[in-house]
KOLGULO-53385 format. One record per residue (C-alpha): residue number from 1; residue in one letter; y, z negated, x negated. Coordinates in steps of 0.02 Angstrom, whole numbers, plus 32768, in hexadecimal, padded with zeros to 4 digits. Layout:
KOLGULO-53385
    k  r     v     w     u
  NUM  A     Y     Z     X
...
***
This chain:
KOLGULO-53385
    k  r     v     w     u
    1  X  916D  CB1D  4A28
    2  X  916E  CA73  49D9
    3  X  90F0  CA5B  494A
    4  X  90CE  C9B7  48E5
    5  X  9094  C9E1  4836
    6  X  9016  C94D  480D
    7  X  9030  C970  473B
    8  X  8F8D  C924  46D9
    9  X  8F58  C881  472E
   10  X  8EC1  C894  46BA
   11  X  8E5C  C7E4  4673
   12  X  8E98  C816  45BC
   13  X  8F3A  C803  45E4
   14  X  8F37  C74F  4653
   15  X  8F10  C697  460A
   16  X  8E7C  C69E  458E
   17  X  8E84  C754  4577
   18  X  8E97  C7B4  44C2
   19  X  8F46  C7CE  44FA
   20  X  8F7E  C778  456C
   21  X  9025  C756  45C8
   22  X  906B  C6AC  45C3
   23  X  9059  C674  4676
   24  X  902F  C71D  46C1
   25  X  8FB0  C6DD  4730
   26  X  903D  C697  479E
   27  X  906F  C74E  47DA
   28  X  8FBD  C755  482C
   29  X  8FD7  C706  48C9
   30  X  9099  C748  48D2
   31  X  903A  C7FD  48D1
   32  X  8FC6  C7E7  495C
   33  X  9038  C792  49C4
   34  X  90B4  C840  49CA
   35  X  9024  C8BB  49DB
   36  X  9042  C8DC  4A96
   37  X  90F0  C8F9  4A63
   38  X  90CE  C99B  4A32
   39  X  9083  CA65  4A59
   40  X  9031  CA6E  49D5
   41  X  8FEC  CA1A  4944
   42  X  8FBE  CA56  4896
   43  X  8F7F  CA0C  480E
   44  X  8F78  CA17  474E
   45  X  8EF9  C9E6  46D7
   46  X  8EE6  C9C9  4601
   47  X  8E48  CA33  45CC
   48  X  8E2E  CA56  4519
   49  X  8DAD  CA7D  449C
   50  X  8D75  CA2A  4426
   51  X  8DC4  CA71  439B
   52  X  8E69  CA75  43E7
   53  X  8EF6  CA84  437F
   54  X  8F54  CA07  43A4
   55  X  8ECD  C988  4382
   56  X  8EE5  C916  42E2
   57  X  8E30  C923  42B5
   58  X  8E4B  C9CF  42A3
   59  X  8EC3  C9C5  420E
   60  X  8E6F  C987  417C
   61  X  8EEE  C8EC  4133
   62  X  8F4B  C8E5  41CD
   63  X  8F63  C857  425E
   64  X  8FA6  C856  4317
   65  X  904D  C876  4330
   66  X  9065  C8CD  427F
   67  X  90CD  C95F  4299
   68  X  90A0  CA14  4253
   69  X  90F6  CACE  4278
   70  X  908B  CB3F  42DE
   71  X  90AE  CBEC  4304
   72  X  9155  CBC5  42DB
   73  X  9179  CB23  4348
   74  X  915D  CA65  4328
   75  X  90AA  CA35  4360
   76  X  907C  C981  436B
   77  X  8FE0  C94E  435B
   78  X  8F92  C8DC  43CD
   79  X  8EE4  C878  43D5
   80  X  8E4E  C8E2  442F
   81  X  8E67  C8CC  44E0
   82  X  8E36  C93F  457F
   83  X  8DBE  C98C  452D
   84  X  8D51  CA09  459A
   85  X  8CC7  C9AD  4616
   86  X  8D02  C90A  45BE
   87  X  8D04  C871  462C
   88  X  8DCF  C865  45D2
   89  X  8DDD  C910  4624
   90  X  8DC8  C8E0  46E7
   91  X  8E3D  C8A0  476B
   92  X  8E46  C7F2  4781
   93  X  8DE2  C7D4  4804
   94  X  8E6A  C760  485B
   95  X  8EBC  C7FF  4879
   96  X  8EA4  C851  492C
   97  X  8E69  C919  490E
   98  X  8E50  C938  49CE
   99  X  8EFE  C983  49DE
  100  X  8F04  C9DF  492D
  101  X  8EDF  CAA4  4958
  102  X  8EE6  CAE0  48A7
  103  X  8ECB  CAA1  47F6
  104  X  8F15  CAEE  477C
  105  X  8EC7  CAD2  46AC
  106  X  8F2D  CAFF  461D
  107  X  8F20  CADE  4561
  108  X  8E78  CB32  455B
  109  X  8E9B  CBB6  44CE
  110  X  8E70  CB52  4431
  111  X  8F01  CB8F  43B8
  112  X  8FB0  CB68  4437
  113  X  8FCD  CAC9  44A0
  114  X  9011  CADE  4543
  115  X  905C  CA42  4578
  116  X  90C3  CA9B  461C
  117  X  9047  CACE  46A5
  118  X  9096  CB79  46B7
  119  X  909B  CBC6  45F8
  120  X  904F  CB8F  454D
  121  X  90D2  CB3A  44D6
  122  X  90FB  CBEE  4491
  123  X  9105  CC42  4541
  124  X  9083  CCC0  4503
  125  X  9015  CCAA  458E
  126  X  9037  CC64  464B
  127  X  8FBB  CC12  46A9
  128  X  8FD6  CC69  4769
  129  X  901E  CBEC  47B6
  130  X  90C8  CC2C  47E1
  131  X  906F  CCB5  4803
  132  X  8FFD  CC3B  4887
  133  X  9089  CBF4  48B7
  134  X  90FC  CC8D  48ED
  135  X  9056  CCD0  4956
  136  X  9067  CC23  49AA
  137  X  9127  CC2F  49C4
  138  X  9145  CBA5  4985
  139  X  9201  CB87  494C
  140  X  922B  CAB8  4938
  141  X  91AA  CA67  48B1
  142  X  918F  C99C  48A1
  143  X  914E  C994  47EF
  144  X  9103  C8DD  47D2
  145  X  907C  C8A3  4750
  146  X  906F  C88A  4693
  147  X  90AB  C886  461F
  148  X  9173  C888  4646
  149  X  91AB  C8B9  4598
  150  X  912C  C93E  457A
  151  X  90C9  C99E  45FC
  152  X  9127  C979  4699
  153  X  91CA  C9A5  462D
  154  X  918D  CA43  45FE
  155  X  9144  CA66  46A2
  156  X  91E8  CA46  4701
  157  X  9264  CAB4  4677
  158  X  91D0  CB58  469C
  159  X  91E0  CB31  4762
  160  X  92AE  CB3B  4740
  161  X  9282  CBD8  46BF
  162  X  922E  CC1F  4750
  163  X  92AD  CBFD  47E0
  164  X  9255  CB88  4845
  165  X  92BE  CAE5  4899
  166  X  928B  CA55  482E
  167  X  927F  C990  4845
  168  X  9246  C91D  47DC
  169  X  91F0  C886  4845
  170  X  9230  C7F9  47C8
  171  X  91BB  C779  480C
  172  X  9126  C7DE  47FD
  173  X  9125  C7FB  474B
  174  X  9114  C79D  46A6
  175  X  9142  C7C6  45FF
  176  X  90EF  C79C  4553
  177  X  919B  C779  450F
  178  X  921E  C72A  4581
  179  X  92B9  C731  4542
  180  X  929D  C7D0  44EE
  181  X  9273  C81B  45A7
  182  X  932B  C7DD  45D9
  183  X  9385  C856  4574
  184  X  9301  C8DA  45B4
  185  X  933E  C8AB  4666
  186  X  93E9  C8CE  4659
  187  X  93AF  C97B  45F2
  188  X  933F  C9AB  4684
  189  X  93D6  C96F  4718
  190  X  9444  C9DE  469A
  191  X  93E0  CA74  46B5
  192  X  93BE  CA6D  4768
  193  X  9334  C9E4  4795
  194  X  9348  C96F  4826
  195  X  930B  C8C7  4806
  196  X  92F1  C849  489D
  197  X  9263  C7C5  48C9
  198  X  91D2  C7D6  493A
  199  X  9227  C76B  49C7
  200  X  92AA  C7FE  49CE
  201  X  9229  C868  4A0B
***
């Protein structure tokens, strides 16, 4: 079955946002325009508490984007966004839901981030969804979203972890640091990902 992952098109992480995307509103349109493309369409959603840790304000002396070691990996720590029932938390509501059949919410333990939408950062905990998605046979995932260089990266290398065909729709994503995400292209075409644009479809 083919399945378009729509990866945190959330208001916190578009224009004006507390951590936003350069640009990302652009991939808005490119996403509803493929939705009939596909069997079935899931999508993934940002939703912390409060005292999340990797919130800045919850590290006395510390600032977003500081780095510190947690549970024994690099944690960087980011401004408060998606936080629970938070207006930064929704969908943007340019975004078409009448095709999505599941939503899946991760990063909701306060003490690990969880930037894929399949495991936690430490891969102590999975969220279901290739669970969800074996039950649904489905086999070829279209990951698109934000951000590029972060949770749609991780997302995609758990998908491959998990066996699933991968493709990365190029045009449908954004990330917060561009030419960083061009090395992370070539890493995730290394490892097995397909990338192509929506007009390939």
């Amino acid at each position: 079955m083919k399945t378009l992952i729509i990866t945190d098109v959330q208001n916190d992480f578009l224009p004006g946002g507390a951590l936003e995307v350069p640009d990302g509103d652009i991939i808005i349109p490119v996403i509803n325009n493929i939705l009939d493309k596909f069997n079935l369409v899931v999508a993934t959603q940002d939703w912390h508490p409060e005292n999340h840790i990797s919130f800045a304000s919850n590290h006395n002396g510390r600032k977003p984007y500081d780095k510190i070691e947690w549970y024994g990996i690099e944690q960087i720590l980011w401004p408060d966004h998606c936080v629970f029932n938070s207006h930064g938390a929704e969908f943007h509501p340019g975004l078409k839901m009448d095709n999505v059949e599941a939503v899946i919410r991760k990063g909701m333990e306060w003490d690990i981030d969880s930037y894929s939408t399949f495991y936690d950062n430490n891969h102590r905990k999975n969220t279901g969804l290739a669970g969800y998605l074996r039950e649904r046979n489905a086999t070829e995932l279209y990951f698109c979203g934000l951000a590029a260089d972060f949770c749609v990266k991780y997302s995609i290398e758990d998908a491959l972890f998990e066996g699933f065909n991968v493709t990365l729709i190029e045009d449908a994503t954004q990330a917060i640091d561009a030419q960083n995400f061009k090395t992370i292209r070539e890493e995730l075409i290394t490892k097995g990902c397909r990338i192509i644009t929506s007009r390939f479809l």
